[in-house]
Legacy VTK file of the C-alpha trace (Angstrom):
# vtk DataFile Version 3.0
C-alpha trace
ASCII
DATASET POLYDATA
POINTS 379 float
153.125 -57.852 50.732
155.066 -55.954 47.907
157.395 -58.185 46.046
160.219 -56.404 44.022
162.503 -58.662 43.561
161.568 -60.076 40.418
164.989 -60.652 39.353
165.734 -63.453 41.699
162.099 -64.985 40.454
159.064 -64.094 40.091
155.605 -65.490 40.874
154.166 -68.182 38.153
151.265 -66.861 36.446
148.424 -68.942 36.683
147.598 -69.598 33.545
151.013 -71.404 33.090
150.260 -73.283 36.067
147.026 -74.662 34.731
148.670 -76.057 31.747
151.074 -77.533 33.704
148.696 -79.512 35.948
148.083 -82.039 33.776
151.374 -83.329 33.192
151.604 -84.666 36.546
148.376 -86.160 36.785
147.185 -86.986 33.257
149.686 -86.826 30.331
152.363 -87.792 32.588
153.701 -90.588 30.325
157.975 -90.284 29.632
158.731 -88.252 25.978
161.024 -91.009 25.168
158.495 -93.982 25.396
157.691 -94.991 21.822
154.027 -96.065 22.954
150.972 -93.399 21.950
150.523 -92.184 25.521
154.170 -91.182 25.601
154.231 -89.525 21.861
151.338 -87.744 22.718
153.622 -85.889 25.676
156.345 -85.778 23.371
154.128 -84.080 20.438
153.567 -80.953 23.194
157.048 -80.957 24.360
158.240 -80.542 20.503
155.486 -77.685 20.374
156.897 -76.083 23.289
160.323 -76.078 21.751
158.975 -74.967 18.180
157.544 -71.795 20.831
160.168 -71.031 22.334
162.470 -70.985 19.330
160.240 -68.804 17.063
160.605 -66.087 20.115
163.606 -65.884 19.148
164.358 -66.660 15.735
165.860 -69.765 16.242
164.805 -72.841 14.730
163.296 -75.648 16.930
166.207 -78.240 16.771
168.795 -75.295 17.846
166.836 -75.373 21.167
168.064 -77.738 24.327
166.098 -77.973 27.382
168.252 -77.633 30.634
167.275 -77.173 34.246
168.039 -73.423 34.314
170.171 -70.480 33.586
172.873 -71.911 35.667
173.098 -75.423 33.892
172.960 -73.828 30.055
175.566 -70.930 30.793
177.883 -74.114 32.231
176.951 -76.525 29.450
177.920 -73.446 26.521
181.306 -72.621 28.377
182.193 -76.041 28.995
180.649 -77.745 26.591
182.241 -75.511 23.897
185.585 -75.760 25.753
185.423 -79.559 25.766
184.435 -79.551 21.691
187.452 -77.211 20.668
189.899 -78.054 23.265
192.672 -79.021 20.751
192.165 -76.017 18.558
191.025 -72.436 20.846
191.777 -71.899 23.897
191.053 -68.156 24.340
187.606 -66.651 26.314
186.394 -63.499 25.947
183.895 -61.887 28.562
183.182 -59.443 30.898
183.584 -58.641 34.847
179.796 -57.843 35.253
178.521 -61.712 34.041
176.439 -63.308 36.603
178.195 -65.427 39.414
177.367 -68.917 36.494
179.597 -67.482 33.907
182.839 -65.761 35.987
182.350 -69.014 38.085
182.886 -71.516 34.899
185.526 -69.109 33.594
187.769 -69.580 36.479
187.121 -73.330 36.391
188.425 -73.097 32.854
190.908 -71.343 33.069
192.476 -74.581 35.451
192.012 -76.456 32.024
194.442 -74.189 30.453
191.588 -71.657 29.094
193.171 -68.253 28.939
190.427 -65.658 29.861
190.075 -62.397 29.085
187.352 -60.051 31.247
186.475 -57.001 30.062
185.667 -53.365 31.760
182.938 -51.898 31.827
182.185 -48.043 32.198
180.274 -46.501 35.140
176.998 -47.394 33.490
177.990 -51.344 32.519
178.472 -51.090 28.809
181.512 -52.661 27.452
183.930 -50.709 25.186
183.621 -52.241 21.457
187.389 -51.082 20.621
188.597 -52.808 23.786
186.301 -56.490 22.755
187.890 -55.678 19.579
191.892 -55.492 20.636
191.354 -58.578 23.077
190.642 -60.772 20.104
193.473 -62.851 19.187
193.776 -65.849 16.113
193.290 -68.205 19.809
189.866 -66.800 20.380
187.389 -69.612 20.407
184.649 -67.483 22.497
182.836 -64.219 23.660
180.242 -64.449 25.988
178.273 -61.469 26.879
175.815 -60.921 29.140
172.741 -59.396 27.365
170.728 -57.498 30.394
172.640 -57.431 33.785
170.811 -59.112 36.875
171.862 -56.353 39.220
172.016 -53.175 37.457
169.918 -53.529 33.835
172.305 -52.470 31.605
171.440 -53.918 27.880
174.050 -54.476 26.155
174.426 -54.166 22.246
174.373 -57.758 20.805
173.841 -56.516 17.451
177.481 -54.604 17.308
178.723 -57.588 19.118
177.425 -59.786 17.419
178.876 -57.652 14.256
182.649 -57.858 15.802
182.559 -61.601 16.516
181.346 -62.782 13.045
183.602 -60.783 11.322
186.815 -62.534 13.391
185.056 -65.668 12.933
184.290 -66.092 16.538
181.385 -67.727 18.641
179.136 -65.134 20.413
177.202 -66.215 23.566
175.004 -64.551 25.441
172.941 -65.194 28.489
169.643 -63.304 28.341
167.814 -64.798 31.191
167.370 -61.105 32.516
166.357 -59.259 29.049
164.387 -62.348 27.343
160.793 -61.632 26.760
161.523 -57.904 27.743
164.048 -57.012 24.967
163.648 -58.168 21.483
166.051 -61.271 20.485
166.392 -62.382 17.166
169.377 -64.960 16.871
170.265 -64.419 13.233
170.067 -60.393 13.412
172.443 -60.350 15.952
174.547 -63.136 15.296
174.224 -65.334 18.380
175.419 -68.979 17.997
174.657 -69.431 21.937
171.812 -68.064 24.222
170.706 -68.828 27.838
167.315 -68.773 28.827
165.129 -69.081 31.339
161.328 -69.676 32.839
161.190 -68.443 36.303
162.330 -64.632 35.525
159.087 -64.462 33.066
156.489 -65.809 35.629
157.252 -69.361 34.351
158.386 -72.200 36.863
161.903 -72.729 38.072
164.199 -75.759 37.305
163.404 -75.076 33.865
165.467 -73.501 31.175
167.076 -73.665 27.237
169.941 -73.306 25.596
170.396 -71.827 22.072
172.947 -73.756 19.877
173.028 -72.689 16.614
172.768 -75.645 13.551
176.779 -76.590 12.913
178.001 -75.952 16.459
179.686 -78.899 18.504
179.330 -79.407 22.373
179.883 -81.961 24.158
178.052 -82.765 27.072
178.522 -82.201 30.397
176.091 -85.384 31.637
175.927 -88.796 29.943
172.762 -91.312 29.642
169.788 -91.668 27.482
170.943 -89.417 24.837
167.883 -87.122 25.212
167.893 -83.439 23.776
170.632 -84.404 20.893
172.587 -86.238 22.429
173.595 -82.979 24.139
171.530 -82.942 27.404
170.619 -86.186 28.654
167.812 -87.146 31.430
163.977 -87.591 31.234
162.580 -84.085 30.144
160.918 -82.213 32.930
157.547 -81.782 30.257
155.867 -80.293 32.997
157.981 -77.206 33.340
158.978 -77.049 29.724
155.204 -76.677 28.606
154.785 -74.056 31.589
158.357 -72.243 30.330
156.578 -71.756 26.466
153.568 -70.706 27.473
154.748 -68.327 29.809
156.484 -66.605 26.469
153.428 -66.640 24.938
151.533 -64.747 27.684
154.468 -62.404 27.395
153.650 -59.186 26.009
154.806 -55.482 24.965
152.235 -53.957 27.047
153.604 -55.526 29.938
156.965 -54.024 28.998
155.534 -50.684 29.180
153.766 -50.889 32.404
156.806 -52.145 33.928
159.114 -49.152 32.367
156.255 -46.587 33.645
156.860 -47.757 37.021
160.484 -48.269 36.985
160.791 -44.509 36.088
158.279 -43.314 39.005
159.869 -45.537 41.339
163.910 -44.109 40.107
162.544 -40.848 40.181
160.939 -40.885 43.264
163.787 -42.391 45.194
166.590 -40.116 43.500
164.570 -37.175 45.501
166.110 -39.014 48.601
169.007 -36.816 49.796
172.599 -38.409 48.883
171.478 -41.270 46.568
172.309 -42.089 43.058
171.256 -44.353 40.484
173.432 -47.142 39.667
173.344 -47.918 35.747
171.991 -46.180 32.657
168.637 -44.441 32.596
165.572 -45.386 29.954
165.388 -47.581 27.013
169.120 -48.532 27.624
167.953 -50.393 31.010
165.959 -53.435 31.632
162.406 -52.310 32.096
161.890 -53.570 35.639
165.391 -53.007 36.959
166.265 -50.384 39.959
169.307 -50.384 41.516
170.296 -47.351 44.063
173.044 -46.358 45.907
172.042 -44.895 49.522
175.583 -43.832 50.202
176.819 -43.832 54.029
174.563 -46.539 54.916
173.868 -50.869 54.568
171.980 -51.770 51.657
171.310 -55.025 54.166
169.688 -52.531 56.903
167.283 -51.106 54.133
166.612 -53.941 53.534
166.116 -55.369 56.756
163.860 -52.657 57.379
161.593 -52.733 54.151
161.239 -56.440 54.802
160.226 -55.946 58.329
157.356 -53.530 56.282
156.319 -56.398 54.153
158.415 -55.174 51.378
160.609 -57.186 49.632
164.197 -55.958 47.732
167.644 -57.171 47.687
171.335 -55.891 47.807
172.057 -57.932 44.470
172.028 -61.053 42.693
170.332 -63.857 44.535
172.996 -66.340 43.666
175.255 -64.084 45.644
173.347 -63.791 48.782
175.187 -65.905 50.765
178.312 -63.824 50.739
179.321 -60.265 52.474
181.346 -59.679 49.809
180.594 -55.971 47.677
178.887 -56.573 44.358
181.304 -57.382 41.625
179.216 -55.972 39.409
178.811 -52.698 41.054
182.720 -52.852 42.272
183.300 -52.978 37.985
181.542 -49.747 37.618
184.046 -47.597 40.187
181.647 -47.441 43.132
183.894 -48.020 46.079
183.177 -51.234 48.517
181.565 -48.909 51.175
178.941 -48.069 47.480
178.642 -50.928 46.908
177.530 -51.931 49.976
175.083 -48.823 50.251
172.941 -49.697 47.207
169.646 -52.276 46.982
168.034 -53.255 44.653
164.175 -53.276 43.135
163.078 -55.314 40.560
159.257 -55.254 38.895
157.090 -57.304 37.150
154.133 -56.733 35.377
151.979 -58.137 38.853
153.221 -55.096 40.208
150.869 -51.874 40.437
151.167 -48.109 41.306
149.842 -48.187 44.243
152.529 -50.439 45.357
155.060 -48.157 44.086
153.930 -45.014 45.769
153.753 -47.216 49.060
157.543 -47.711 48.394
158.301 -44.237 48.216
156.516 -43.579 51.497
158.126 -45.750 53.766
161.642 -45.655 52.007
162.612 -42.455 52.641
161.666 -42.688 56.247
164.072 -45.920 56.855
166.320 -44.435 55.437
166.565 -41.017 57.486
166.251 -43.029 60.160
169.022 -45.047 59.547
171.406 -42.464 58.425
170.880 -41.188 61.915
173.023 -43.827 63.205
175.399 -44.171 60.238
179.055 -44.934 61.610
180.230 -44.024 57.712
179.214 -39.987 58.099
LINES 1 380
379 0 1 2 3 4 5 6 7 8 9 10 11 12 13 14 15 16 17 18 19 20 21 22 23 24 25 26 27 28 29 30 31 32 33 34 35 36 37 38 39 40 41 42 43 44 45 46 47 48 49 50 51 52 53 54 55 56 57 58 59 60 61 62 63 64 65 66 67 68 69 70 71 72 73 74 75 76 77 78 79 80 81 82 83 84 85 86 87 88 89 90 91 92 93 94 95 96 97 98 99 100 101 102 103 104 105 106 107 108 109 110 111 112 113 114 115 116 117 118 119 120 121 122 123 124 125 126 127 128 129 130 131 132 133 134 135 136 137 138 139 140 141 142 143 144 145 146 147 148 149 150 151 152 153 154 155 156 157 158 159 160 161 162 163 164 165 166 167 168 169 170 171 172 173 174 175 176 177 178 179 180 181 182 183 184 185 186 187 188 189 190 191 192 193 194 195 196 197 198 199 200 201 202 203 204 205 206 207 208 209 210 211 212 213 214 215 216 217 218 219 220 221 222 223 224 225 226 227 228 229 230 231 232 233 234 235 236 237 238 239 240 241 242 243 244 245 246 247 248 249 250 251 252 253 254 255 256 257 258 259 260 261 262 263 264 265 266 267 268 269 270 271 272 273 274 275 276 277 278 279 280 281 282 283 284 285 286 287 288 289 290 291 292 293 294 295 296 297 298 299 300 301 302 303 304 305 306 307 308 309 310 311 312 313 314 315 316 317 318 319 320 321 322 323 324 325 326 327 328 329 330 331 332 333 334 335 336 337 338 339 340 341 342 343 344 345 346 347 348 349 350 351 352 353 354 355 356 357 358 359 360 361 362 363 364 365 366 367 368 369 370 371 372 373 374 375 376 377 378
């Protein structure tokens, strides 16, 4: 098997699944119980946090445990919404956020949110005059994806970041994609909100955070117990948060570079594929583990189908979006046509991943694809 799609999840390392073992067997006593056994748990969940905000320059209290990347880009939205309803009412973000974010935005905007997305150009990057012009005096929020799912384009949170503090303005990003693989520091770029997540970094799913700077009011999206300041209610899953820290501690630059080495053979390799094209920016400016190639004239879905009947494993896009036909919106916001769209896959790495793998890739690949451009209907 050769797994490359790492950007729908990747495969827990083992080393966070040891130290996760014993929180179902052993320390498996509730955070909130105020008897020893349960303090004990709740001593390693605060030193999970205290992890996990030093990663990225946050302070331990700013960080709320969610289930995922979903739940904290919904509880930042909303929750912010909810907090300044009676004074903002203005959104700010872009038509390349993952399926979480445009979803909320449209759910907002049936609360009377007014929503502004922005364009990107043909390699994802939004336009800092245009985020500038969209800002009004109604502007509550912009929220920015920081490395695309589908095509790896890193945006520049620091000039953001820049733009929003000087108009006063919140600035939330979800960095679920680039976290662990591009540097995040919370104060240097003035964030006041950031998504994360465990299983894009080899840690376990159901398990993520969300950054909310000191000051900052949400309200919550579930009621109960009062857990996580009062902001996130429901018995901690210790477990998974201990696995999510120290898979950012086993996280390292190293791994970065392998993962860029092979990205680059893999682009390079693949671009020597008659009528192809890469879909995003090239080098530092792209996620280190992030391909994403238009085949032109044929399905992604039948490369796909065909790698997977090899044992390999890609996608046409964002997992999330899997169930529908419909052409990437993501790629669709760079100019690629539908019939583009629907020609490109793609490959995502992690640092399991090895050269021999790669090289296998580029042996079968361009074979499925001749094949299939055989029987194109599109030529």
């Amino acid at each position: 098997m050769i797994y490359l799609d790492n950007a729908a999840t990747t495969k827990v390392d083992k080393r966070v699944l040891s130290v996760m073992k014993q929180y179902f067997t052993k320390k498996y006593g509730n955070a909130s119980s105020q008897h020893l056994f349960g303090q004990e748990v709740k001593k390693d969940l605060e030193e999970s946090r205290s992890i996990i905000a030093k990663s990225i320059g946050a302070r331990s209290e700013e960080i709320i445990f969610t289930s995922g990347g979903t739940e904290s880009n919904n509880l930042a939205l909303k929750g912010l919404f909810f907090a300044n309803k009676d004074k903002k009412r203005h959104i700010i973000t872009t038509k390349i956020e993952h399926d979480c974010v445009l979803n909320s935005c449209k759910w907002l905007e049936k609360q009377g949110v007014k929503v502004t997305y922005l364009n990107v150009d043909r390699e994802g990057f939004v336009n800092l005059d245009e985020l500038k012009k969209a800002i009004t005096k109604d502007t509550l929020l912009v929220s920015i994806i920081h490395g695309n799912n589908e095509i790896g384009t890193i945006q520049n949170l620091e000039a953001i970041g820049k733009i929003c503090k000087e108009n006063d303005i919140l600035f939330h990003t979800d960095a679920c994609q680039s976290y662990t693989k591009v540097p995040i520091n919370v104060k240097k770029q003035n964030l006041d909100l950031v998504t994360l997540n465990a299983h894009k970094i080899h840690g376990p799913k159901g398990v993520g955070a969300l950054y909310i700077r000191n000051g900052i009011k949400i309200v919550p999206l579930a009621h109960g117990g009062g857990h996580e300041r009062n902001i996130r209610s429901g018995t901690e899953n210790v477990a998974g948060i201990v696995g999510f820290a120290k898979a950012v501690e086993l996280a390292k630059n190293k791994h970065i570079k392998h993962m860029e080495k092979l990205r680059d053979r893999l682009i390079k390799g693949i671009l020597k594929i008659e009528n192809t094209k890469l879909n995003g920016p090239i080098g530092k400016r792209r996620l280190c583990n992030n391909v994403n190639i238009c085949f032109n004239d044929i399905e992604g879905e039948a490369i796909v189908g065909y790698l997977d009947s090899k044992g390999i494993y890609v996608s046409t896009g964002s997992a999330c979006s899997s169930h529908t036909l419909e052409p990437s919106h993501v790629l669709l916001a760079l100019g690629l046509s539908a019939l583009e769209a629907n020609s490109s896959i793609r490959l995502s790495l992690s640092r399991e991943n090895t050269k021999e793998e790669i090289d296998k890739v580029l042996e079968v690949l361009p074979k499925i694809v001749k094949k299939l451009r055989k029987i194109s209907p599109f030529k």
